[in-house]
N, C-alpha and C positions, 0 to 999 in steps of 0.2 A: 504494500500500500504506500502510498505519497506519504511520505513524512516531513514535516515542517524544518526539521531544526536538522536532517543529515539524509542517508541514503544509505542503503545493505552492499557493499562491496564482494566481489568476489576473489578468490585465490585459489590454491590450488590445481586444480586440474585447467581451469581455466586460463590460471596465468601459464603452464604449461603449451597451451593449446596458442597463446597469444604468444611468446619464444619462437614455436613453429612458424607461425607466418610473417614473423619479421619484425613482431615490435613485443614492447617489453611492459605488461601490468604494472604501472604507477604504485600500484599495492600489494607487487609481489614479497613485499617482508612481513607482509601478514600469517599469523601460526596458524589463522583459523579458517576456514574457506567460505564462509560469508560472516562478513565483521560492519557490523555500524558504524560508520565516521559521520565527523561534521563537514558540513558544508566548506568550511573552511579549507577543513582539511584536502579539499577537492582541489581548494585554489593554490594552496602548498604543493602539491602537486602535478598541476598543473597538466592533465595531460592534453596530446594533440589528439582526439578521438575519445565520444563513449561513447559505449555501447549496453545498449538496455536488454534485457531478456524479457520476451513479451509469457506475462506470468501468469494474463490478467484469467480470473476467476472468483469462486465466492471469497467473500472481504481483501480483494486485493485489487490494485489498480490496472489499469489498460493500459498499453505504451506511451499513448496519446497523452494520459493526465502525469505518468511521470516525465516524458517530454517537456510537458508545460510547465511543472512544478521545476525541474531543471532549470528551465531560459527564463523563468522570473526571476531565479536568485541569482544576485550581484556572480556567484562565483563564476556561472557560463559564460562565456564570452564571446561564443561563436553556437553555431549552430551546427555542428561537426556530431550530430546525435543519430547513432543506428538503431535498431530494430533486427535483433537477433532472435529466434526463436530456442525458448529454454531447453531444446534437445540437442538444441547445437550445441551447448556447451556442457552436455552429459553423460557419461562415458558409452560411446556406441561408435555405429558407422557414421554417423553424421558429423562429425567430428572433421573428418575431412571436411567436408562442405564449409564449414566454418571457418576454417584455415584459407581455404583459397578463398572466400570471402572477405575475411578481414585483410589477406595479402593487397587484395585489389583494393580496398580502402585506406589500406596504409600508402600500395605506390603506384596509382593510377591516378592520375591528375587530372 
């Protein structure tokens, strides 16, 4: 769900998966593999790309309302926001698809 004051990060397998295709999880030093930050902490780290897992279901939000909640707060600064589907980043066959997906959004201009 949209949270006001931070956002659920991922690691783990994730940030593994994002190594693959060329660029490097901002919060790959996380122990836990989905961790709560602030907002803040987003702009600390600064990355060039997010990317959402579309999650939406009972009590949780749509990609569209965490999208929005993203570009309201001071920390976005661009509109560099994807739309991954959460089996892409869940241990399977799709997992490739994810990779050459993100490659192409890392280095396709």
């Amino acid at each position: 769900s949209v949270i006001e004051n931070g956002l659920y990060i991922s690691a783990g397998l994730t940030t593994d998966l994002i190594n693959r295709a060329g660029g490097q999880n901002v919060y790959a030093d996380q122990s836990a593999d989905h961790v709560f930050v602030s907002y803040e902490s987003l702009v600390d780290r600064n990355p060039d790309i997010i990317i959402i897992a579309d999650m939406e279901g009972e009590g949780r939000s749509s990609y569209e309302e965490k999208k929005k909640a993203l570009k309201e707060h001071p920390a976005v600064k661009n509109d560099n926001i994807h739309k991954i589907a959460l089996e892409d980043i869940s241990p399977g066959v799709r997992n490739i698809d994810f990779i050459i997906k993100l490659n192409k959004l890392l280095y396709e201009k």
